[in-house]
N, C-alpha and C positions, 0 to 999 in steps of 0.2 A: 422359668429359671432352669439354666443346664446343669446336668447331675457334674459333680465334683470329677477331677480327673486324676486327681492324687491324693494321696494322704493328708497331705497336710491340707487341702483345700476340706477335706472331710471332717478336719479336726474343727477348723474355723467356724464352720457348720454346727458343730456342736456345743459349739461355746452360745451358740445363739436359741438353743431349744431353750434354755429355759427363760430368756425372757419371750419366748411364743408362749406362754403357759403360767408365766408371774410375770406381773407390772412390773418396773423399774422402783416407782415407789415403792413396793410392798416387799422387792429385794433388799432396798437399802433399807428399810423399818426394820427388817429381819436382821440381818447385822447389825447397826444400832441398839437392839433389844436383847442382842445376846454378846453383845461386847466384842463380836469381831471387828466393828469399827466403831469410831467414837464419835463422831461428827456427819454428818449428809456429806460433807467435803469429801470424807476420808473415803466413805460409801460409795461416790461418787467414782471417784479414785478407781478403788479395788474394780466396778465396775466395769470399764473403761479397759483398765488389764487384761478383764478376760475376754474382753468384747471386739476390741482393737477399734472403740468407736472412741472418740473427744470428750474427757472428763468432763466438758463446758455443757456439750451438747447434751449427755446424759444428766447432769444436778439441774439444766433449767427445764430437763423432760418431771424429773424428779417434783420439782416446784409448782410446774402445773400443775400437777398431779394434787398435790398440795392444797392448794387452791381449789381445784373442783372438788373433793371431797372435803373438803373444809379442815383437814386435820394436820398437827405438825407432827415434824418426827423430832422427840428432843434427845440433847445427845446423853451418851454415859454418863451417869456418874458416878462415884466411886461407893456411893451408900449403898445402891445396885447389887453390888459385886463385891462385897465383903470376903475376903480369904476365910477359911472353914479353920479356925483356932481350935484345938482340940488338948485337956487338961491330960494330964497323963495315966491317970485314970481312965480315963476310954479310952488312950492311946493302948493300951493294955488290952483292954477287952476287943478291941476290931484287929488286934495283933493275935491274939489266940482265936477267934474267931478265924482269922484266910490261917493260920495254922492247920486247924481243925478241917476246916476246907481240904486243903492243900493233902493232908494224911487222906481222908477219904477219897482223894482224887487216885493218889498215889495206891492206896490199898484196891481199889477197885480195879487199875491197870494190871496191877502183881496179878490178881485172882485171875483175869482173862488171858495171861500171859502163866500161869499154871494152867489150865482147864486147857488152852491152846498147849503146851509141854506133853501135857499127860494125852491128851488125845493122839499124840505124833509118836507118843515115845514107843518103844518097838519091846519085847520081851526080853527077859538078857539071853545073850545068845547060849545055845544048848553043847554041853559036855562041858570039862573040866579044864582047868588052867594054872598052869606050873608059874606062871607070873604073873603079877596082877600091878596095875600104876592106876592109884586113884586120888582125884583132884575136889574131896568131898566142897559143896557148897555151905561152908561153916556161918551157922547166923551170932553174927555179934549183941550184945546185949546192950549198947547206948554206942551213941554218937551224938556230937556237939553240933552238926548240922545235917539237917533231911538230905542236903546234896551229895553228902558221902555218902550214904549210906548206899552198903552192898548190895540191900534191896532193889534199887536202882538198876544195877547193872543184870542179877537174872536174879532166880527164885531162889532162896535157901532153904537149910531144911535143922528140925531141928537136932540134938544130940541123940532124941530117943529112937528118932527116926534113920538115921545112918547108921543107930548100932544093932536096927531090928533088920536090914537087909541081906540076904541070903543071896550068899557070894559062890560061885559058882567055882571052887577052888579044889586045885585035887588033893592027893593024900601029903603028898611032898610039894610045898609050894614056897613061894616068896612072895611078899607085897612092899611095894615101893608108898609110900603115903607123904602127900604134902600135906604140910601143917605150918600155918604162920603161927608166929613167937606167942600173941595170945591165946591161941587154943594149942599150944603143945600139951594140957593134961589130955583135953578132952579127943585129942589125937590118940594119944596112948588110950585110953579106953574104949575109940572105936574099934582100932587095931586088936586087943585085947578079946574085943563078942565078937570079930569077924573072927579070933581061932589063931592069931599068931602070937609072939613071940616075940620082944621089940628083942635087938640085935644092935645095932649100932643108926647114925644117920649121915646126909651127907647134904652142903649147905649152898645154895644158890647165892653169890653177890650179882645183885643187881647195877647197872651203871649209871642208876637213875637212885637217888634217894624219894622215901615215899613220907606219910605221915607218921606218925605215934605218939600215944600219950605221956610216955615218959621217955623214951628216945624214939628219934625216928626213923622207920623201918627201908633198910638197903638188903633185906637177906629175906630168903627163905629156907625152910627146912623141909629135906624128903626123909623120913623115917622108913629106915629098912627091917621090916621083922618076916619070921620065920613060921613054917609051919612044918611040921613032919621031919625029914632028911632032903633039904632042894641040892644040896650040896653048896662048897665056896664055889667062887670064881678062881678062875688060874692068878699065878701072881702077876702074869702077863696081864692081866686082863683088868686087873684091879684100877680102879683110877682114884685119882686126888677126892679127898673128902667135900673139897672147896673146889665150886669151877665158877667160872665168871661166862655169862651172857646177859645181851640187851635186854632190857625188858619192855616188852608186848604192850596191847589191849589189857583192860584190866581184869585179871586173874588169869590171863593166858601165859604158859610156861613153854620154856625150850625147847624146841627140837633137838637138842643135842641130847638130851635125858632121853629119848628111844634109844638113840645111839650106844649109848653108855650100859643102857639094860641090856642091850643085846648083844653087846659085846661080852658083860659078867655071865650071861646066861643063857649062850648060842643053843638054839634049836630047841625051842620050848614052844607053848603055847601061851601065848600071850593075850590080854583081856587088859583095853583102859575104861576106867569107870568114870562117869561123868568125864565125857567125852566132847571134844569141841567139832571135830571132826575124825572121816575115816581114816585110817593109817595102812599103808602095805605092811603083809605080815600081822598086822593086829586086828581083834575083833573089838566093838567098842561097844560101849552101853552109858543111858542117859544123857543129856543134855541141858550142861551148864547155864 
């Protein structure tokens, strides 16, 4: 036999290994008995498909076969192959059961996806910072479905935890703080242990509408507080409380917000916290 000279002659090849290795009988028994076909005909049939030999010639290969081992192959029937009826009662129980599953699955990613965070994450960087823009990772407290959940997208953390952090802030500072609509308390009181001063805020429209449980969310909020004497902005410099950009990936914010910071607050020393990436001009720390 000459070796094949193309692909497709190598495919044809392979269609035939496994009748070198099971009988044709014991192929069609095997369909038969597990309901991929219903009859020796059909067996036959499928056979024949993949073989590119004569449906005829395979079922009277089949028969002999038959014959010398003395046994028949009988077709489907439907007693066989009864559909799996399930009361709603257990329909319940194997529903919270892959629930249960599904959480351990999910919780076990989180944990190697922290443990992989913290091994990478760097120290916050060293001296003082007259501006600070932080994107804390707020953990929400229910969701109507696992596939929302923030968890999902990276690690959160929780309130006691972002208000024990030690901000590397100088005597005279400002902090720029996003906070969505559900955690605006718990915004103000991280603002509050890190040492500032809430002062006023100013509002992201998004061009995308999101979810919410009692309306649903197109804005964000950056909460501007104070510490010490940072000084205002000029009035040159001041901008609209409301500015519109597209919105991102999810939890990723504007690039126009550096813009804006560094415009109210030329030549400072600038620090973003939970950071996506590096920024010219900026020092960053952690990773959302």
């Amino acid at each position: 036999m000459k070796c094949p000279e193309s692909i497709e002659e190598l495919k044809e090849l392979e269609k035939l290994i496994p009748l070198c290795k099971v009988t044709l009988f014991e192929q069609a028994k095997a369909r038969i008995e597990t309901g991929a076909a219903k009859s020796l005909h059909e067996a036959s049939r499928q056979l024949a498909e993949e073989t590119g030999r004569k449906p005829e010639t395979i079922e009277r290969a089949i028969q002999r076969e038959q014959e010398t081992k003395g046994v028949t192959v009988s077709p489907v029937t439907s007693d066989k192959f009864k559909p799996l009826v399930l009361n709603d009662s257990e329909k319940k129980v194997i529903l919270k059961e892959a629930k249960s599953i599904e959480k351990e699955k999910r919780e076990e990613l989180l944990k190697e996806r922290k443990e992989t965070i913290v091994a990478e994450s760097k120290a916050m960087p060293e001296g003082l910072f007259d501006v600070i823009l932080a994107d804390p990772p707020w953990r929400y407290d229910f969701s109507t479905s696992t596939s929302r959940e923030v968890e999902n997208q990276y690690p959160t953390m929780e309130l006691a935890e972002l208000c024990s952090l030690n901000i590397p802030t100088a005597e005279n500072c400002v902090l720029f703080l996003w906070a969505t609509s559900p955690k605006l308390i718990e915004a103000i009181e991280v603002m509050s242990s890190w040492g500032f001063s809430y002062k006023t805020c100013m509002v992201w429209i998004k061009d995308k509408i999101g979810m919410g449980y009692y309306a649903r969310q197109q804005h964000e909020i950056l909460l501007i507080g104070i510490k010490g004497n940072p000084g205002i902005p000029d009035p040159a410099s001041r901008p609209s409380s409301v500015f519109e950009a597209p919105r991102g990936r999810h939890s990723e914010k504007p690039a126009i917000i550096f813009e804006l910071i560094q415009a109210m607050f030329p030549n400072r020393r600038y620090l973003e916290l939970f950071s996506r990436k590096q920024r010219e001009g900026w020092e960053s720390w952690g990773n959302e």
